[in-house]
MARSE-120414 format. One record per residue: x, y negated, z negated of N, C-alpha, C in turn. Coordinates in Angstrom, 3 decimals. Layout:
N
SITE      nxx      nyy      nzz     caxx     cayy     cazz      cxx      cyy      czz
SITE        X        Y        Z        X        Y        Z        X        Y        Z
...
END
This chain:
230
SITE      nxx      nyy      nzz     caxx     cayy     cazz      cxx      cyy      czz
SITE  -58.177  -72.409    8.564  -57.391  -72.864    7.429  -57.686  -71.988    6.215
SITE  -56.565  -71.343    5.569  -56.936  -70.391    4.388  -57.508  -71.953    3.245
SITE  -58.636  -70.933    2.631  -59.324  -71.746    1.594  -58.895  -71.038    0.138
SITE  -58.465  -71.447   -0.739  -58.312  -71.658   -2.045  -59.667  -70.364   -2.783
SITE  -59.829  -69.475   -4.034  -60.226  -68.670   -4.073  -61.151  -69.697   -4.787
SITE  -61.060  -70.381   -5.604  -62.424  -71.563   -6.799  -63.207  -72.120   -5.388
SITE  -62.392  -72.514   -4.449  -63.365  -73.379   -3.319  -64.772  -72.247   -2.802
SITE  -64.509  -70.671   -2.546  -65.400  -70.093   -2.280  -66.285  -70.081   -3.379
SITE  -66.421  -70.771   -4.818  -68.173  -70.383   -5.229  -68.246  -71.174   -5.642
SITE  -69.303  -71.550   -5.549  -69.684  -73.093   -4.871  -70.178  -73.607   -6.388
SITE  -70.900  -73.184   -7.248  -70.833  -73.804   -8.591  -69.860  -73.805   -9.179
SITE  -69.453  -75.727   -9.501  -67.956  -76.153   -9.920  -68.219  -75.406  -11.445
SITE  -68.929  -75.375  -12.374  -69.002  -75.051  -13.847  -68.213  -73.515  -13.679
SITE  -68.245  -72.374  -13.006  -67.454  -71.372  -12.827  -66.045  -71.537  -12.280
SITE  -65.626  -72.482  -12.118  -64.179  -72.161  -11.125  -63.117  -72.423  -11.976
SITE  -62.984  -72.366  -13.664  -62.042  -72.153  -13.966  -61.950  -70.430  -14.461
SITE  -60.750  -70.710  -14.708  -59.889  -68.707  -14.642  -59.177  -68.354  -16.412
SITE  -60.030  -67.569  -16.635  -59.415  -67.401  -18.314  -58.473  -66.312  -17.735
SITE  -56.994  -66.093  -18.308  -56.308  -65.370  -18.415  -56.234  -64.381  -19.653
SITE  -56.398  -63.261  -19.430  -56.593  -62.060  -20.729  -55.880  -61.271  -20.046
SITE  -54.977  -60.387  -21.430  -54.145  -58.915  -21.277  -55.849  -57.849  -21.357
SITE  -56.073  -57.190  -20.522  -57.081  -56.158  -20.982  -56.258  -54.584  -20.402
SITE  -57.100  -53.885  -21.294  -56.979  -52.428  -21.446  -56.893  -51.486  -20.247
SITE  -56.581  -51.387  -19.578  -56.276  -50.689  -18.173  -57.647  -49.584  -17.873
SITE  -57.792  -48.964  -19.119  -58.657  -48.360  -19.269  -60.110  -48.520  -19.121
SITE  -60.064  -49.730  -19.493  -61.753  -50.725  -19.365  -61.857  -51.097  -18.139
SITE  -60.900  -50.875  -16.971  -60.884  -51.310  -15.552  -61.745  -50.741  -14.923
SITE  -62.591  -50.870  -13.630  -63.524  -49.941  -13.065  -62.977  -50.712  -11.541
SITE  -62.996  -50.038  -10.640  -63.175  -50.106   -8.933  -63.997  -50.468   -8.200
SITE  -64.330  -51.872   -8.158  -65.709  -51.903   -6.957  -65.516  -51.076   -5.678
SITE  -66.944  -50.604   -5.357  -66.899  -49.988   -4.454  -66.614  -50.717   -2.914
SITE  -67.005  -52.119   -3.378  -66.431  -53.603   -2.340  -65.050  -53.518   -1.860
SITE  -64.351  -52.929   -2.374  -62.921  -53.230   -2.777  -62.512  -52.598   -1.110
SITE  -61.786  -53.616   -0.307  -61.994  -53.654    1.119  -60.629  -52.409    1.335
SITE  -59.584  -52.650    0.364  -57.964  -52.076    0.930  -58.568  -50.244    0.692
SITE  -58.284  -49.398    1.373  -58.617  -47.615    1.610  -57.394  -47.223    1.744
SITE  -56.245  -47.873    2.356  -55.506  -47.139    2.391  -53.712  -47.427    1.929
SITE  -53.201  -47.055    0.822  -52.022  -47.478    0.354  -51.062  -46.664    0.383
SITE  -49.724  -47.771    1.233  -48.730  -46.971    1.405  -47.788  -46.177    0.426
SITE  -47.390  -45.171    0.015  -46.833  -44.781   -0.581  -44.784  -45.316   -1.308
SITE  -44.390  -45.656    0.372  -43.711  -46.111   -0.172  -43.686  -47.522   -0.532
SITE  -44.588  -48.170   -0.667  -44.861  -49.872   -0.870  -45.539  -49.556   -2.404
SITE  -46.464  -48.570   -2.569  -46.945  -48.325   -4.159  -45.244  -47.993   -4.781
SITE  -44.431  -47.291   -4.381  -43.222  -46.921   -5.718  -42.369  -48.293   -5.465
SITE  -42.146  -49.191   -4.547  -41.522  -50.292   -4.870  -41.985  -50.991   -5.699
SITE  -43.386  -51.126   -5.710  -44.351  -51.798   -6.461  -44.318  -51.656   -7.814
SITE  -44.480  -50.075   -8.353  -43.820  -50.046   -9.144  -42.831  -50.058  -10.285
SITE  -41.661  -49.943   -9.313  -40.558  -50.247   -9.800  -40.507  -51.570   -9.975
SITE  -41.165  -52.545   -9.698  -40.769  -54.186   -9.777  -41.753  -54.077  -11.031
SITE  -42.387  -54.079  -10.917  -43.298  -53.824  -12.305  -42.653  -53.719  -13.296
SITE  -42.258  -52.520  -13.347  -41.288  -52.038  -14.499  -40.449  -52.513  -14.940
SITE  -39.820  -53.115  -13.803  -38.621  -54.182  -14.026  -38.693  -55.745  -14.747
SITE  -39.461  -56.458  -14.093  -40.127  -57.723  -13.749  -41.340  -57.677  -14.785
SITE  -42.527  -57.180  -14.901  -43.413  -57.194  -15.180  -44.438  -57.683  -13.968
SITE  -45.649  -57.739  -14.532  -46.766  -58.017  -13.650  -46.583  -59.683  -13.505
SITE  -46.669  -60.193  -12.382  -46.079  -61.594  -12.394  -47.412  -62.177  -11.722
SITE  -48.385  -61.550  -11.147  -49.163  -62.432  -10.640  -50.429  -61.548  -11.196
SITE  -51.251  -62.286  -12.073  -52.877  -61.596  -12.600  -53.219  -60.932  -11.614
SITE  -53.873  -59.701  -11.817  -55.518  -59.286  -10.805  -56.312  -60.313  -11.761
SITE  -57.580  -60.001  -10.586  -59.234  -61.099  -11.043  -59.972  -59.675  -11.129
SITE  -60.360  -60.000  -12.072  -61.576  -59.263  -12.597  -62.888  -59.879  -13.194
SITE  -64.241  -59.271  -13.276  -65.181  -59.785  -13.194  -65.862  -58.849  -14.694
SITE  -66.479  -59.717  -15.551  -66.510  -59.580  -16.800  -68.154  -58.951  -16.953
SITE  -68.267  -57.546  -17.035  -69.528  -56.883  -16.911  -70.203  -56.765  -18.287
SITE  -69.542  -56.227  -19.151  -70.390  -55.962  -20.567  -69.171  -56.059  -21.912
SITE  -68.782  -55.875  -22.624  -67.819  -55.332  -23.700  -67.001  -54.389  -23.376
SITE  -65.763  -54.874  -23.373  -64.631  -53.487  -23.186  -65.325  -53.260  -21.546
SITE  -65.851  -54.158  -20.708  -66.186  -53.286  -19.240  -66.106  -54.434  -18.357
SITE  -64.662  -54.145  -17.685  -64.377  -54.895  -16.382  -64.427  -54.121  -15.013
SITE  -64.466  -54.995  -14.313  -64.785  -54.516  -12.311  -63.754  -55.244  -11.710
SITE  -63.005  -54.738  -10.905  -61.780  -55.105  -10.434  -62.486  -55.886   -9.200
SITE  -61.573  -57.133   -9.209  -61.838  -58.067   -7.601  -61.501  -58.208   -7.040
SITE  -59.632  -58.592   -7.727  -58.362  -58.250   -6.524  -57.157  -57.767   -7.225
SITE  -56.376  -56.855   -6.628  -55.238  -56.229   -7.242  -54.896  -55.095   -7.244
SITE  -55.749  -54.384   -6.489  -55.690  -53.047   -6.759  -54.583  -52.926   -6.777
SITE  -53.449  -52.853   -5.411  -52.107  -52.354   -5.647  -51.510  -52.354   -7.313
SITE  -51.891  -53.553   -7.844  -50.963  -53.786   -9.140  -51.873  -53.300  -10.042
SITE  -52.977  -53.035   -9.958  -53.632  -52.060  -10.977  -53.168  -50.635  -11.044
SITE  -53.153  -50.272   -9.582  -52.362  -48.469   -9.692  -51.358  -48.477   -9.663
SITE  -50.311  -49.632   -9.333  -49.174  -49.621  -10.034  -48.396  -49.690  -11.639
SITE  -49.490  -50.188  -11.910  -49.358  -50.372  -13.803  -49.892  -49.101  -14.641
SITE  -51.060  -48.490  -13.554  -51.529  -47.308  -14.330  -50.244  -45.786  -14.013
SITE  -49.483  -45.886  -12.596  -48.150  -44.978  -12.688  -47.280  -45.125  -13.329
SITE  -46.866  -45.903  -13.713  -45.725  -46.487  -14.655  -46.258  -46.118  -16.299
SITE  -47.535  -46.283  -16.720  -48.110  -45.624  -17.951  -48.426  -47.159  -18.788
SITE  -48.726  -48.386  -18.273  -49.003  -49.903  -18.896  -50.277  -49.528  -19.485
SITE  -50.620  -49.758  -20.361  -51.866  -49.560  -21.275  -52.612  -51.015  -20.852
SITE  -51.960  -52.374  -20.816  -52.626  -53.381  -20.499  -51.831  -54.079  -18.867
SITE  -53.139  -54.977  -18.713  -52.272  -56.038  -17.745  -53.102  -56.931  -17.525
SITE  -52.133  -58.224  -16.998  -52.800  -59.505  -17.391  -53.919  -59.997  -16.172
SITE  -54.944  -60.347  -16.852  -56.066  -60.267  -15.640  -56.773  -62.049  -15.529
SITE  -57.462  -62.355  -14.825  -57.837  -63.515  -14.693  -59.339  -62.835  -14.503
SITE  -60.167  -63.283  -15.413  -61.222  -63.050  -16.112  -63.058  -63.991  -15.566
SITE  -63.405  -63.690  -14.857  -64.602  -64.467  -14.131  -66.146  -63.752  -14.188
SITE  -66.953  -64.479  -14.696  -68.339  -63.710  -14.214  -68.604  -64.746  -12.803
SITE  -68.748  -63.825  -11.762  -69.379  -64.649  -10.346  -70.353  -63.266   -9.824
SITE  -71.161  -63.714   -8.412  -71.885  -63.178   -8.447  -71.492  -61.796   -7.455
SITE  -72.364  -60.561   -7.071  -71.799  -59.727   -6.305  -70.923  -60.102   -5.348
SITE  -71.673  -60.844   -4.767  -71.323  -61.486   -2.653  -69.799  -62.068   -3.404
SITE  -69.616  -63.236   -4.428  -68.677  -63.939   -4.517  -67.513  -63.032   -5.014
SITE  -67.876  -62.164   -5.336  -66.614  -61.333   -5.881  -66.094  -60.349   -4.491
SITE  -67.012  -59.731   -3.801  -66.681  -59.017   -2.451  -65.689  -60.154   -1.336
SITE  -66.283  -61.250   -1.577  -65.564  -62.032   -0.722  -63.898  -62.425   -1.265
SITE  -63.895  -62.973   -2.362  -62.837  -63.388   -3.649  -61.854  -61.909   -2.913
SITE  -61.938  -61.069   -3.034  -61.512  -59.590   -2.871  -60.708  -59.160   -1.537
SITE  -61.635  -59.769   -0.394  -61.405  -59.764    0.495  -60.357  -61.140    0.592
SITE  -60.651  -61.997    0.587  -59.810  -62.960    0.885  -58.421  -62.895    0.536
SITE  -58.446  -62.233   -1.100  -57.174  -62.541   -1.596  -55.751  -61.291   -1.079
SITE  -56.363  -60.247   -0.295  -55.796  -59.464    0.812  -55.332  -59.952    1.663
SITE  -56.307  -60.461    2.510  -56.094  -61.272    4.106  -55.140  -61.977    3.449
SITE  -55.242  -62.683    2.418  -53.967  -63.970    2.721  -52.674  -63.967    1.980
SITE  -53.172  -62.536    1.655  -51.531  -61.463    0.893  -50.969  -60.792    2.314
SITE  -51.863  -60.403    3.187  -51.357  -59.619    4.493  -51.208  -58.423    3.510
SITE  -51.675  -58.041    2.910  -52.195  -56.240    2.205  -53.619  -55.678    2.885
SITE  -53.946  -55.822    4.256  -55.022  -54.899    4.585  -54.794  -55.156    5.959
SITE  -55.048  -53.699    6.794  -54.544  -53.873    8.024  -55.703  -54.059    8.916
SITE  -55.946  -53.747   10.103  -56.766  -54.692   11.060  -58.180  -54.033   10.862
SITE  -58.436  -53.309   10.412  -59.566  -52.197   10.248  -60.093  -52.083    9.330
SITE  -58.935  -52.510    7.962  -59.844  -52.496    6.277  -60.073  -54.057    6.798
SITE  -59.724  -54.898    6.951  -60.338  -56.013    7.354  -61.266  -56.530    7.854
SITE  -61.254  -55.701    8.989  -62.972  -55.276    9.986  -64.056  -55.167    9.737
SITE  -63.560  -54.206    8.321  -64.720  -53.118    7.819  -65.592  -54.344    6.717
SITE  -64.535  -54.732    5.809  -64.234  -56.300    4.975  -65.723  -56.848    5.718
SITE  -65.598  -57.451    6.536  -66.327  -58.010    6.927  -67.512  -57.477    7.842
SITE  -67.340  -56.522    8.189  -68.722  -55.938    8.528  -69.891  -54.952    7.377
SITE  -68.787  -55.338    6.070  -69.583  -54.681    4.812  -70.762  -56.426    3.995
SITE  -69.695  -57.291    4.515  -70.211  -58.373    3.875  -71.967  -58.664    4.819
SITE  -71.108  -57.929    6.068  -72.229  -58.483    7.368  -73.575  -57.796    7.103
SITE  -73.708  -56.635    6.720  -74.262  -55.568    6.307  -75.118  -55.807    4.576
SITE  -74.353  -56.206    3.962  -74.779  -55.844    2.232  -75.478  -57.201    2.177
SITE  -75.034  -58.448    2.582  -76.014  -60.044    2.295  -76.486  -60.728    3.184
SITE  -76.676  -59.327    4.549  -76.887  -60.038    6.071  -76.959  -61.608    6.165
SITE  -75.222  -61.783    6.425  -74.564  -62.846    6.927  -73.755  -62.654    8.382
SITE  -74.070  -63.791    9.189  -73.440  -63.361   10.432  -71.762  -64.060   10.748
SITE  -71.773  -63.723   11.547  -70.111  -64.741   11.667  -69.741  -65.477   11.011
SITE  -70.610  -66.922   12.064  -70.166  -68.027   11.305  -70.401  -68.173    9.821
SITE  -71.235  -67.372    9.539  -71.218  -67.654    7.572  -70.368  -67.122    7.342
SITE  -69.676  -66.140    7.508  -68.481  -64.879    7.262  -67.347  -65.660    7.640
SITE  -67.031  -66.469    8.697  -65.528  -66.746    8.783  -65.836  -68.488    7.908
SITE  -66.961  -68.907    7.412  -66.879  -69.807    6.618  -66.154  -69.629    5.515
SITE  -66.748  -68.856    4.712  -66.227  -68.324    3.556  -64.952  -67.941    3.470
SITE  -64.636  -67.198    4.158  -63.196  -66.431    4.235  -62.465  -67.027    4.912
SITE  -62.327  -68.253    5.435  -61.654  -69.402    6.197  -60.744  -68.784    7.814
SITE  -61.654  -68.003    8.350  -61.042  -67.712    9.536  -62.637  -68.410   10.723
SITE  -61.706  -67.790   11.974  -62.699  -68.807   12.938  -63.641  -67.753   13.444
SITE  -64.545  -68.219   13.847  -65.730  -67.547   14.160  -65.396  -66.546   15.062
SITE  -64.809  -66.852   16.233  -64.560  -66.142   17.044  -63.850  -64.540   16.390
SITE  -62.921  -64.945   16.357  -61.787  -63.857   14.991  -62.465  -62.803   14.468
SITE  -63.520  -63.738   13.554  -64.562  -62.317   12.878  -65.295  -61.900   13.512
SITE  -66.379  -62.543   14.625  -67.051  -61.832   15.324  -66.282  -60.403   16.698
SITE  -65.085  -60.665   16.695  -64.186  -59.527   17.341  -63.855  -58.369   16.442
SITE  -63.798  -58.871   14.973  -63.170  -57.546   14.442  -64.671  -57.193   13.618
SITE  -66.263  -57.906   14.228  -66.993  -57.487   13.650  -67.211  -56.000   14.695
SITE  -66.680  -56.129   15.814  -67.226  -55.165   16.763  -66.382  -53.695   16.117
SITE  -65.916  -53.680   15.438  -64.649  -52.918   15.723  -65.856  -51.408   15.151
SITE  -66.607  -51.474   14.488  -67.721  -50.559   14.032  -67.828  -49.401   15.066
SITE  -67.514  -50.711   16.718  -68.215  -49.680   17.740  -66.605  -48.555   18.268
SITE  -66.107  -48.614   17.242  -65.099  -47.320   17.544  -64.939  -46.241   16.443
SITE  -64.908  -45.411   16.931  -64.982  -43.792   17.107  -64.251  -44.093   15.422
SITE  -64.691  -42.727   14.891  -63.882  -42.365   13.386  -62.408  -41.975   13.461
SITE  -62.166  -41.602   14.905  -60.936  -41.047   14.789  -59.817  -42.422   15.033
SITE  -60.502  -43.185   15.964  -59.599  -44.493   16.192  -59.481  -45.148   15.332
SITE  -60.446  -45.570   14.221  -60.625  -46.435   13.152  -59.722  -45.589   12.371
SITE  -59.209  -44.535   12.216  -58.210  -43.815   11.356  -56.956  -43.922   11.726
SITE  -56.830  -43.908   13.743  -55.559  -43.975   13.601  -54.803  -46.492   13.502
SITE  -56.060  -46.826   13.793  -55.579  -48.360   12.759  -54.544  -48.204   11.513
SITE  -55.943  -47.139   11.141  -55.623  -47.121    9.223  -54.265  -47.027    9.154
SITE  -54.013  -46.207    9.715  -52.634  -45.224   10.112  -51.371  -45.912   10.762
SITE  -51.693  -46.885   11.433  -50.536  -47.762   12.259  -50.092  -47.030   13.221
SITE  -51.048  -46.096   14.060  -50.428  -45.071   15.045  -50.469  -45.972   16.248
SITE  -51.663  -46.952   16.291  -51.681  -47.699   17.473  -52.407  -49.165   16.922
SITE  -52.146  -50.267   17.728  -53.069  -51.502   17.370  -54.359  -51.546   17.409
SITE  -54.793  -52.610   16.888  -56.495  -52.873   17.277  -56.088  -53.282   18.851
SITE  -54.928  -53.920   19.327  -55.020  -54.880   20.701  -55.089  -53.385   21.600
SITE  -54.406  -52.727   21.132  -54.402  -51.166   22.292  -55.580  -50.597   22.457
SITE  -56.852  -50.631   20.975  -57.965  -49.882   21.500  -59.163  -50.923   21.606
SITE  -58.789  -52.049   21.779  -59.915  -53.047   21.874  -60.563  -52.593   22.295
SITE  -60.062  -52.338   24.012  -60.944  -52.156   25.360  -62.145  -51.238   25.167
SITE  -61.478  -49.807   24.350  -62.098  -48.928   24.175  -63.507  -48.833   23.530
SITE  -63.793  -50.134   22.888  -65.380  -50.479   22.170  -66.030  -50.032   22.561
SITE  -66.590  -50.527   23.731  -67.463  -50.337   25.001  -67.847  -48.511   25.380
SITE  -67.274  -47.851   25.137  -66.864  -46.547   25.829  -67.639  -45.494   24.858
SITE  -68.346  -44.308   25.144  -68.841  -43.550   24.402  -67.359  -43.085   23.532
SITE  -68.160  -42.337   22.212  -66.944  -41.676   21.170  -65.630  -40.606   21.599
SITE  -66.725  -39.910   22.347  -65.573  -38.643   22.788  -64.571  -39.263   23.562
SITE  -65.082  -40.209   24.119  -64.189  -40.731   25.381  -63.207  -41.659   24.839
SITE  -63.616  -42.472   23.510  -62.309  -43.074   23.055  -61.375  -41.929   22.654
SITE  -62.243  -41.170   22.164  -60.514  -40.150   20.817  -60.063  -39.542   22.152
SITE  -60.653  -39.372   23.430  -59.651  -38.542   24.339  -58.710  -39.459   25.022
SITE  -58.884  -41.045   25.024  -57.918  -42.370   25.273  -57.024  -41.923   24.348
SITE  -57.458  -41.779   23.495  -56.635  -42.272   22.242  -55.136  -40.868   22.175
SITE  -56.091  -40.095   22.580  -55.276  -38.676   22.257  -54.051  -38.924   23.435
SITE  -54.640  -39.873   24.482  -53.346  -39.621   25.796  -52.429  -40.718   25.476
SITE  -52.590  -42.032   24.191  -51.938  -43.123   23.901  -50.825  -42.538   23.343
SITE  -51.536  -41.961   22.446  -49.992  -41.523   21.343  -49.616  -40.673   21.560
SITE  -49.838  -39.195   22.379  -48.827  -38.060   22.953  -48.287  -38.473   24.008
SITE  -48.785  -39.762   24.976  -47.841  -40.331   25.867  -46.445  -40.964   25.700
SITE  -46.115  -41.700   24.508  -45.408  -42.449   23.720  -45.092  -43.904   24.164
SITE  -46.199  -44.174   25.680  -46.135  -45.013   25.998  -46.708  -46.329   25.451
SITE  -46.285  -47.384   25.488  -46.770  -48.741   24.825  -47.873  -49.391   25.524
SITE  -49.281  -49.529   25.622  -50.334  -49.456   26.227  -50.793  -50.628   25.539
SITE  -50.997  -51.896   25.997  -51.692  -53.160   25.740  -53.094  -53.037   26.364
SITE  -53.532  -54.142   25.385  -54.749  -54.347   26.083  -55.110  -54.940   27.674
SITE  -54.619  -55.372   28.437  -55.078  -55.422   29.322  -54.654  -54.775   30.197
SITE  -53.917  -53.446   29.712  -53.405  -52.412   30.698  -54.814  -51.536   30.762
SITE  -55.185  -51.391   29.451  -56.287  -50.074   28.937  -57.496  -51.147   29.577
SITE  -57.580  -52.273   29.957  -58.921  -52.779   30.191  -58.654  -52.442   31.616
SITE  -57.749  -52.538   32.712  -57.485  -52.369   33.953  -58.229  -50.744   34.179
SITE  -57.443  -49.899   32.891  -58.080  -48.533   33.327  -59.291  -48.629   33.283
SITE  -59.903  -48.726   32.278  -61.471  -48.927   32.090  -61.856  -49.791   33.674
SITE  -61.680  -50.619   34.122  -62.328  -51.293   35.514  -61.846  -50.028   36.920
SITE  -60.714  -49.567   36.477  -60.505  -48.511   37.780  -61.190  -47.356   37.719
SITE  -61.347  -46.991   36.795  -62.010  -45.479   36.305  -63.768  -46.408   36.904
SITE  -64.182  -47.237   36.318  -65.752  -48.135   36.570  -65.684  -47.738   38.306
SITE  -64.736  -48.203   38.870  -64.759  -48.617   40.664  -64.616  -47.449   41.547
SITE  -63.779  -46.442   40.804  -63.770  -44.929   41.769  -64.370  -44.172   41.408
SITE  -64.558  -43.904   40.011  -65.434  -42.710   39.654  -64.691  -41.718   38.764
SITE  -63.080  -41.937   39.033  -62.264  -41.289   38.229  -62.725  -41.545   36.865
SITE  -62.097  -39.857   36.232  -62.022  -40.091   34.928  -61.107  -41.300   34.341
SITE  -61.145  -42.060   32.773  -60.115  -42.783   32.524  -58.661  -41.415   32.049
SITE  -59.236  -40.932   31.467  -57.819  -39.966   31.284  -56.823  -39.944   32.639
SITE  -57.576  -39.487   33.659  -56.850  -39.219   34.811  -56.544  -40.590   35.218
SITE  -56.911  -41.842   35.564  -56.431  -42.939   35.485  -54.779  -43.303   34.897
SITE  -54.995  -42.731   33.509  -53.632  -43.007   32.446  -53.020  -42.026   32.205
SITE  -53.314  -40.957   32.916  -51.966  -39.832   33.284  -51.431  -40.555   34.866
SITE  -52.363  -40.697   35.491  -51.271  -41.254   36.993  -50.868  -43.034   36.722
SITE  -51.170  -43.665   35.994  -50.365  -44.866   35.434  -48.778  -45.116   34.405
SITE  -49.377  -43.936   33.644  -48.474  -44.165   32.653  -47.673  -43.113   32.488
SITE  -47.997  -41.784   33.187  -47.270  -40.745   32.601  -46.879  -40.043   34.061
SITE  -47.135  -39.883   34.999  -46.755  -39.842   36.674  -45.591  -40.652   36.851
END
């Protein structure tokens, strides 16, 4: 069940939200900040509604010193206000603590559907990592089920090149699940026969290869050239 962003920190005396125009300029980037990769043409629509419309829904920002804010959620509409040339924009204003703002951040993505299966992954294997919390504390907070996060906690165990092509939308997480398990070279050379094949490769096609390649000895490449491309 998605949870409400005040329900994640847990002292009620913080959970109201001051609304302030601040200086675009006084903005800073957590390095928390889960979304890496933005589409280009979704930033100039973005834009343009901006321009049009105005900013209709606050970013949260987290209140560091004078004139010095840390962004929590919004990026899109922060670099959308800074292309367009907005000197201000309207922010919802909170001191909470590191963890509560990484999470706040994360959440308010997931339940925008603005981060794809991998900045999500990562989302949570940064939280898993920075306040060593395991699952079930992780899909507490962020209101998903245990199971859920502990699958896309694995996702670490794939190769740089696969975790790029996620980023990328070249293929699913369900297409390279299987591939976890598998040394590095051996995923990006899966990976390399997925998408020059142009074939549509589910997961329990790529788990079949992985068990046939296990039982004969064959390579998996050669497996998914005589499956899919033979």
């Amino acid at each position: 069940m998605k949870r409400s962003l005040s329900s994640l920190i847990s002292n009620a005396e913080i959970r109201e939200y001051k609304v302030e125009n601040i200086e675009i300029e006084n903005i800073s980037i957590s390095e928390s900040q889960p979304r890496t990769y933005f589409d280009e043409k979704k930033h100039i629509e973005l834009s343009d509604s901006i321009r049009k419309s105005g900013v209709l829904q606050p970013i949260i920002v987290q209140h560091l010193s004078e004139n010095n804010y840390q962004l929590i959620a919004g990026e899109r509409r922060l670099r959308a206000c800074k292309h367009i040339g907005l000197q201000e924009i309207p922010a919802l204003v909170k001191e909470v603590s590191e963890q509560d703002a990484a999470v706040i951040g994360l959440v308010e993505n997931t339940q925008r559907s603005q981060l794809n299966t991998i900045e999500e992954a990562l989302g949570y294997k940064s939280l898993q990592e920075k306040y060593s919390l395991n699952a079930k504390e992780i899909s507490q907070l962020v209101g998903k089920s245990r199971p859920y996060v502990s699958n896309l906690l694995r996702i670490s165990n794939l190769s740089i090149k696969v975790q790029n092509a996620l980023k990328n939308n070249s293929v699913t997480f369900g297409q390279v699940r299987p591939l976890i398990i598998l040394e590095h070279n051996l995923q990006d050379s899966i990976l390399d026969e997925i998408i020059n094949s142009g074939k549509i490769v589910n997961d329990r096609d790529l788990s079949q290869l992985v068990w046939v390649s296990y039982y004969t000895g064959m390579r998996i490449s050669e497996v998914f050239t005589a499956k899919f491309i033979n």
